[in-house]
N, C-alpha and C positions, 0 to 999 in steps of 0.2 A: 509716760514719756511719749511725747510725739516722735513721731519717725523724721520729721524735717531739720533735727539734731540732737545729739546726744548731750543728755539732761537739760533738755530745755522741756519741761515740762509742762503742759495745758491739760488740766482735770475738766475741762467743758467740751461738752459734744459741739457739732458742728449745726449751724443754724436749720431748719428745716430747707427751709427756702433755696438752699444749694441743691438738696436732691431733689427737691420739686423742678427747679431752672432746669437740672441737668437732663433728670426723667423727659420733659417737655421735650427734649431733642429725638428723642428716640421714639416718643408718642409723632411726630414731625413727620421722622421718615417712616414710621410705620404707614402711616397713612396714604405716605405716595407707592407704596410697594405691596398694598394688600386691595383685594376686591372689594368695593365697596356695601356694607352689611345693608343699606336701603334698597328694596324691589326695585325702584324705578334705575340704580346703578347698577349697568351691566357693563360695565367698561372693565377689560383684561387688562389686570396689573402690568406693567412693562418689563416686571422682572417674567411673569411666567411668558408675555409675548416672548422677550427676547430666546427666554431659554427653551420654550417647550414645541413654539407652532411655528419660529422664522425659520426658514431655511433648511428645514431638516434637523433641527440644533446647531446648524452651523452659523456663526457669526458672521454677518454678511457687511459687514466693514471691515473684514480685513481681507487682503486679496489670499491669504491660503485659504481662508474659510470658503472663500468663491469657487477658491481652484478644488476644494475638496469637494463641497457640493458640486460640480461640475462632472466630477471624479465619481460619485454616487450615483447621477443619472448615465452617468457612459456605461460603468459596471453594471446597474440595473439593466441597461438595455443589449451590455456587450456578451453577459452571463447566456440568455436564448439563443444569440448571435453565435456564439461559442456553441453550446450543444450544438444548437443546429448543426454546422458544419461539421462539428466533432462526431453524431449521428451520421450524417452522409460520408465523410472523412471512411468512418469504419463501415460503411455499404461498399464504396470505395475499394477499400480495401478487402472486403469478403467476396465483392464482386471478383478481383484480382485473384482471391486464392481459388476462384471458382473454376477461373480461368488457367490458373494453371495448372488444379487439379483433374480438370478435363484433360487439358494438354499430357499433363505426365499417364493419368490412362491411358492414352491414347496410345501412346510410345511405349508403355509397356506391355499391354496387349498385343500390339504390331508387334512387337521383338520378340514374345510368349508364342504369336502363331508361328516365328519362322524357327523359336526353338523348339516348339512342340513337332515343325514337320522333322526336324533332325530328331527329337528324341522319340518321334513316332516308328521313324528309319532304324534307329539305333535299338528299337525293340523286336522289330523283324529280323534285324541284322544276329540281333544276343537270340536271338530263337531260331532259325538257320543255323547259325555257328553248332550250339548246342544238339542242334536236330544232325549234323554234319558230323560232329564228334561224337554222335551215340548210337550212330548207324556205320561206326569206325571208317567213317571219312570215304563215303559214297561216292560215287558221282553226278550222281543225281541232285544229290544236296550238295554240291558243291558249286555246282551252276548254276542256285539258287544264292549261296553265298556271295556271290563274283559278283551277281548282277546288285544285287544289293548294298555292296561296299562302292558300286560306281553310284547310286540312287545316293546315300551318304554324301561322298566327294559333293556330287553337282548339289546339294542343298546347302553345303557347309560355304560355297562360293558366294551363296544368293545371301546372307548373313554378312550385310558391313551398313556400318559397321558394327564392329563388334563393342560389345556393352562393356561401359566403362566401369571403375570401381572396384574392389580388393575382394577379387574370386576367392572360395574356399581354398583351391588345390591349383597349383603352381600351372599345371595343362591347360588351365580355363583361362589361362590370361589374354591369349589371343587367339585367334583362327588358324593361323598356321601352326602354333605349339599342340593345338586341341588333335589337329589331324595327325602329326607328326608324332603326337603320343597313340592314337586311336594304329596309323601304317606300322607303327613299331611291333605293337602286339599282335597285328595281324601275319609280316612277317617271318620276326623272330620265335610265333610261337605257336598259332596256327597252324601255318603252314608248315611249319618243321615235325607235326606232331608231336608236341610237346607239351602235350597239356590234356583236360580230362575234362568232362562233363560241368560238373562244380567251380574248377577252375574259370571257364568261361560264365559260367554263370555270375558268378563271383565278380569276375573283372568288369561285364558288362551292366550286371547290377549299382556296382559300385559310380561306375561310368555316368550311368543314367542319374541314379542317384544327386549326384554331386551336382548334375547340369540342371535336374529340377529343382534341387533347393536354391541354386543359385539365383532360377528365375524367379519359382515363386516367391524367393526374399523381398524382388525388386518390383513386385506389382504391389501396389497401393494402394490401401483399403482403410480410407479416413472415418473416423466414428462419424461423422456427419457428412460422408457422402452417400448420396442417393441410389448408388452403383454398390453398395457393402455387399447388399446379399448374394447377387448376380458375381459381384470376384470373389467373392467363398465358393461360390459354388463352381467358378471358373478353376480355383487351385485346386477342389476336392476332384474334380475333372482329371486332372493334369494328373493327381497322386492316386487317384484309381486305375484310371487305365495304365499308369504305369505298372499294378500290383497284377491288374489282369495279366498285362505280357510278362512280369514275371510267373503266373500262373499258368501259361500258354510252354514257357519253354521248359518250367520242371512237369507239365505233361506230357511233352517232348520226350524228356527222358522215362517216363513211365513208358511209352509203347514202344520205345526204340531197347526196350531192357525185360525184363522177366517181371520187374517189381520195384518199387522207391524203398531208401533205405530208413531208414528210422528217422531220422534228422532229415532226408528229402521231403517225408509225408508230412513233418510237422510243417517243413517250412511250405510245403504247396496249402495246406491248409490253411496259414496264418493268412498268405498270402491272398487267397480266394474269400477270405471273412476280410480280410479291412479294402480287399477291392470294393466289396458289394458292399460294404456301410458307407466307403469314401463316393460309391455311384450313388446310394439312396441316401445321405445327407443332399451332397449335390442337388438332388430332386427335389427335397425338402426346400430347399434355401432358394432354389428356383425356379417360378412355375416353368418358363419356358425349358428350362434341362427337363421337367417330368411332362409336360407334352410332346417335345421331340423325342422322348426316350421310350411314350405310350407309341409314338407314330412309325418309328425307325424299327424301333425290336419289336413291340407286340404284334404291327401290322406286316409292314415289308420285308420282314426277314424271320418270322415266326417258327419257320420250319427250322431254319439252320441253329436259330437259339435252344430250340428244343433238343436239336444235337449236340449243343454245347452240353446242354446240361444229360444227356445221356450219358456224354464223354465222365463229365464232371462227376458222377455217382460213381464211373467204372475206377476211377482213380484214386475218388477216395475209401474205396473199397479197396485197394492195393490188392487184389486179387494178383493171383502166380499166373501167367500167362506167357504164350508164347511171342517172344519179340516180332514186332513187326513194323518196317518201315513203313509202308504203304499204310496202317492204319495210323501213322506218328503224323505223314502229310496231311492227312485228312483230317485227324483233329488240328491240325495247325492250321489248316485253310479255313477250317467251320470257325474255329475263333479267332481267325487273323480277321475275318467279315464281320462277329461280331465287333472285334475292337475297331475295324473301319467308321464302321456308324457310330458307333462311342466320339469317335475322332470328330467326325460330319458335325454331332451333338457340340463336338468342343467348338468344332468354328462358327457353326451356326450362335453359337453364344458370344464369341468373339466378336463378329458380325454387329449381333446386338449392342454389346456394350459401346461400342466406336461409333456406331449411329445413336447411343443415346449420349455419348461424352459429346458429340456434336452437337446435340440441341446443348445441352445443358451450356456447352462455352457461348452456343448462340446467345442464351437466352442471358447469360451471365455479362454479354460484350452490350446488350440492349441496355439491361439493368446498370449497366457500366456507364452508359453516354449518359443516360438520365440522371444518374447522381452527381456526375461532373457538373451537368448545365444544372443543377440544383446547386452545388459548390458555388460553382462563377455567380451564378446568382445571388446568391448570400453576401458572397466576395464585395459583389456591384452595391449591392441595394442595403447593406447594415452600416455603411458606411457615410452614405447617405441620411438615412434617418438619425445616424449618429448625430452628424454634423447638425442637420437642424433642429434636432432637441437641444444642444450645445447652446443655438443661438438664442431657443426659444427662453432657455434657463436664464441666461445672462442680461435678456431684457427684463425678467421677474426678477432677480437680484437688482439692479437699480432701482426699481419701483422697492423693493423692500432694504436698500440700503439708508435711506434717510429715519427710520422708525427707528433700524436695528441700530443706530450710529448712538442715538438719544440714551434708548435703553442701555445699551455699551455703556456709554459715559454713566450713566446713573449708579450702575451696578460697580461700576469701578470705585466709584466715590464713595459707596458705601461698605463694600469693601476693604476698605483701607479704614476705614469711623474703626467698623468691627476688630479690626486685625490691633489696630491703635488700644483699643480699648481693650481689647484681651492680655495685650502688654500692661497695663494701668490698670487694673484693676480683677479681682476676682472674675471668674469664668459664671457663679453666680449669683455675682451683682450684674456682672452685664447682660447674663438673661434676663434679669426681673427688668431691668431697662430697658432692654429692646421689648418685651411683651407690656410695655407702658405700665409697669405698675412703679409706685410709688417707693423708694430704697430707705426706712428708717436706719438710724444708728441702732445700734445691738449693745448690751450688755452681756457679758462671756463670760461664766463664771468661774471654769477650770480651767486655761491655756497653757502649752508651755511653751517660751520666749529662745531663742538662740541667737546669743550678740557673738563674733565674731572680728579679727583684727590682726593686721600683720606686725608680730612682733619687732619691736625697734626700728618701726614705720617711717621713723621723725632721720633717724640716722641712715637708712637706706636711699634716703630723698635727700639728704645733703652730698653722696657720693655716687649718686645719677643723676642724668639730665631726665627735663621733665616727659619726653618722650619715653625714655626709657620705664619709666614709671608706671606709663601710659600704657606699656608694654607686658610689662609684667603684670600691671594688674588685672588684663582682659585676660593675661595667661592664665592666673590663678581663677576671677569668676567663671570663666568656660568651665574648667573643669569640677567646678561645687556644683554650676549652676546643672551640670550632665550627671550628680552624683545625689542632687538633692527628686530627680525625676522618678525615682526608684521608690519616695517614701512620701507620706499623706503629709504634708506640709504645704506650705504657700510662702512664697519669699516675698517678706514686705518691703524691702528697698537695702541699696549699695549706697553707703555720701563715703568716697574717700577711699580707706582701706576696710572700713568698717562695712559686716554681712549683717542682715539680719531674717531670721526666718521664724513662723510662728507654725504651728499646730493646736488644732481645735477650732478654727476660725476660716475664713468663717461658716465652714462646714462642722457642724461640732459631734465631737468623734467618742466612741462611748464609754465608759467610766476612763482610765487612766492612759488609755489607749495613745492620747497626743504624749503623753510622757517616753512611750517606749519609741513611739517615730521618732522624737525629737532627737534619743542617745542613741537611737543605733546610724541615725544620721549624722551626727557628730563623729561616734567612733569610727562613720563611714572615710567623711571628711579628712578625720586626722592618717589614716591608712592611704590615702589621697593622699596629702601634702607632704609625707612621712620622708620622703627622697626627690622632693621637687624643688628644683634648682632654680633661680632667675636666669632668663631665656640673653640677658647682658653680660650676666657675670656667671657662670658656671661654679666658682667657689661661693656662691649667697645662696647659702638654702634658704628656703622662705617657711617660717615658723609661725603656725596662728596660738593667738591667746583666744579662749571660749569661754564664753558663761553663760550659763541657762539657769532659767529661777519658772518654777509657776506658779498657776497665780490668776487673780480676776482681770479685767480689763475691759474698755467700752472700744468701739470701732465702728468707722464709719466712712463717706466721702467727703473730702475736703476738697473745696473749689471748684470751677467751673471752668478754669482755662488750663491743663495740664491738672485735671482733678488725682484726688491722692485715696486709695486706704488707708487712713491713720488709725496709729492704734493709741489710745490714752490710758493711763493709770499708773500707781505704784508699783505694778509686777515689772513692768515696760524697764523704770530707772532702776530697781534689780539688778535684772538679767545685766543690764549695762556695765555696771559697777563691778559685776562678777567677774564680767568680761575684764575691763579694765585694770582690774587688782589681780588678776590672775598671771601665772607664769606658763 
């Protein structure tokens, strides 16, 4: 049975001659769409001009394709445009942190030397007091005390302002709370005799304490500044000699007493090992701390450090001896000289780092203009070469829009041949066509056939209009046509309400194989229609009759103008009939 109606049958294949004509067409355009195989043809096909070497692949007939290429040479050239800037951008900007990390050295060193002169004060002061209290309130050391809480006063004036930010302890908050807790205790408790050796120690350690962790919190020491080692070794400064004059004033109390108590010798000890590790890291981490500290102590003051350390053996020996003021002043004066120079060491390093955060913001505010005028620069001149590669692009797109206009159209028209044809016929028959071979009719010896048909077709058409019909029916092949995608079949043609679909053909599938695609595409189908209503009438279910039969059959292309796969033979008016007679 031919596919162009049901039981109208033609047992004759289709003349040669049709797929020769047809083939011809495809030999046609092959010819204008491929390179030519002769030496002396060197001419690019216009499908690979269009698509491989115009424009980048862009299509230069149409204006987004311009605007894209366009869009290609800006990005190409705006991408360097981009670092670049984004490179000097972050110079820029390192320059800026360079500059403010000068700056902020700068201001905390300066606020470091005018707390270091109070907490230098407030070491003499906790080592007086302590020498005053352990010589049970002499007067001699008392007029050392007096002069030194006015030394205090006048330094604590020269500090404004005062450094902002959330102090440890509620006293630090400002300059007049700091004093007013510092007058309280001297007062209330000092001067009332009201307190003991430890006590004082205690209060002024803790004093000290708290003002240098406050400061050394707020100096700055960035992994990548060039200043790291020199402010380690500036804090290590500030926390040793604070342990020396705590070590000054519990020797205080050794000469001004018989002997230190258990807990005194431990703590003078501790005290004298992390002074002298926090002085020789310091050294370590800074040549100039271990040259000033070769030149101050070894040379200029040789003799008196050698007295320290005479002092220093006699103490830690806690030998029993007889109290003695006079020898408490003189070790307090032999180590108040060395901690002087300790001090000198500390400014002298002060000194340095503020003349080298000065070159550094120098060198930092230079490196600063030049990036800028590098910026502007970019700014000025990428904007420019933009614009005239812009221009230069857009006069090569006209020169190459008339090739790529042809090409366009060509490709389009063929195109559509292909798309047309892939509808119409096998996917491969239209390969062997487009590769110019020749398409004989086939003989099949095994296929199986699937006719299809909407049950009481005739009577659903007398109680719809013909629109409606037109409606339901697209309803119903969308949904076969989406259900038959799943299964190795080929659907040879829709006349009406009538389906029909083969397997084995014309790909042929192996031993019984088109049989089982056939029914499970069927059983698919009726699982499909099973609850499918008409999209007009909501009460019309729509019911198919099927029959499948298999079987031999020949198949080929019929015609030239709207060419057909047809399939002929006895299996074809089967399957038909099966249909047809079926409930």
């Amino acid at each position: 049975m031919a596919i162009s109606g049901k039981d109208r049958s033609r047992q004759s294949f289709c003349k040669s001659s049709t797929f020769g004509e047809y083939s011809d067409i495809f030999k046609s355009n092959n010819r204008h769409s491929s390179v030519s195989n002769s030496p002396s043809n060197t001419t690019v096909s216009f499908t690979d001009f269009g698509k491989g070497t115009l424009c980048l692949n862009d299509d230069p007939t149409k204006a987004s394709s311009r605007r894209n290429q366009i869009i290609k040479f800006f990005v190409l050239l705006l991408i360097p445009s981009v670092a670049l800037a984004a490179i000097t951008t972050a110079g820029l900007i390192e320059d800026k942190i360079k500059q403010d990390n000068a700056a902020k050295i700068q201001h905390d060193i300066l606020m470091s030397v005018k707390f270091g002169n109070l907490i230098h004060s407030l070491q003499t002061e906790r080592g007086q007091t302590v020498l005053y209290v352990g010589s049970n309130y002499s007067l001699t050391a008392l007029k050392l005390v007096l002069r030194n809480r006015h030394q205090v006063s006048d330094i604590l004036k020269q500090i404004y302002p005062w450094p902002a930010g959330q102090p440890p302890t509620s006293y630090l908050t400002n300059c007049t709370t700091f004093e007013d807790y510092l007058q309280h205790h001297r007062s209330e408790v000092v001067d009332r005799f009201n307190t003991s050796v430890m006590d004082e120690f205690r209060f002024y350690s803790h004093l000290i304490g708290q003002t240098l962790k406050w400061i050394m919190n707020k100096i700055y020491i960035g992994k990548k500044n060039d200043l790291w080692n020199h402010l380690v070794a500036y804090r290590l400064l500030l926390s040793g000699i604070e342990r020396i004059g705590m070590e000054r004033t519990l020797g205080s109390v050794y000469f001004t007493h018989e002997a230190l108590t258990d807990e005194e010798i431990k703590l003078y000890y501790a005290r004298l090992q992390i002074g002298r590790s926090d002085i020789d890291f310091a050294r370590q981490y800074s040549k100039l701390v271990d040259d000033r500290y070769n030149y101050y102590i070894y040379q200029l003051d040789n003799s008196s450090y050698e007295q320290v350390q005479i002092y220093r053996d006699m103490i830690i020996s806690n030998s029993h001896h007889a109290a003695s003021e006079l020898q408490a002043i003189n070790w307090f004066d032999n180590i108040t000289n060395h901690i002087n120079l300790l001090y000198h060491i500390q400014q002298d390093l002060a000194d340095f780092i503020i003349a080298q955060s000065n070159i550094i913001s120098q060198n930092a505010t230079s490196e600063f203009v030049i990036s800028t005028v590098v910026l502007v620069s970019t700014i000025i001149i990428c904007p420019v070469i933009l614009y005239l590669t812009i221009k230069l692009t857009q006069e090569n797109q006209l020169i190459a829009t008339q090739a790529a206009t042809k090409t366009k159209m060509f490709l389009h028209e063929r195109k559509k041949n292909e798309g047309l044809l892939n509808e119409m016929l096998p996917k491969s028959v239209v390969q062997q066509l487009k590769e110019g071979k020749y398409v004989a009719a086939e003989a099949f010896d095994n296929v199986t056939l699937y006719f299809s048909n909407v049950a009481e077709f005739t009577q659903i058409c007398h109680e719809s209009t013909a629109m409606e019909i037109v409606e339901m029916l697209n309803h119903l092949y969308i949904q076969l046509d989406t259900r038959i995608e799943n299964y190795n079949v080929y659907k040879v043609e829709t006349i009406g309400d009538d389906y029909m679909v083969a397997s084995g053909l014309p790909d042929r599938l192996p031993g019984n194989e088109h049989v089982v695609e056939i029914a499970n595409m069927a059983l698919d189908i009726l699982r499909t229609v099973n609850n499918m209503k008409a999209p007009h009438n909501s009460n019309l279910r729509i019911q198919l009759r099927i029959g499948i039969h298999t079987g031999s059959c020949a198949a080929g292309i019929v015609g030239i103008k709207m060419p057909r796969y047809c399939l002929f033979g006895d299996t074809i008016n089967t399957a038909s009939r099966m249909q047809s007679s079926g409930r």
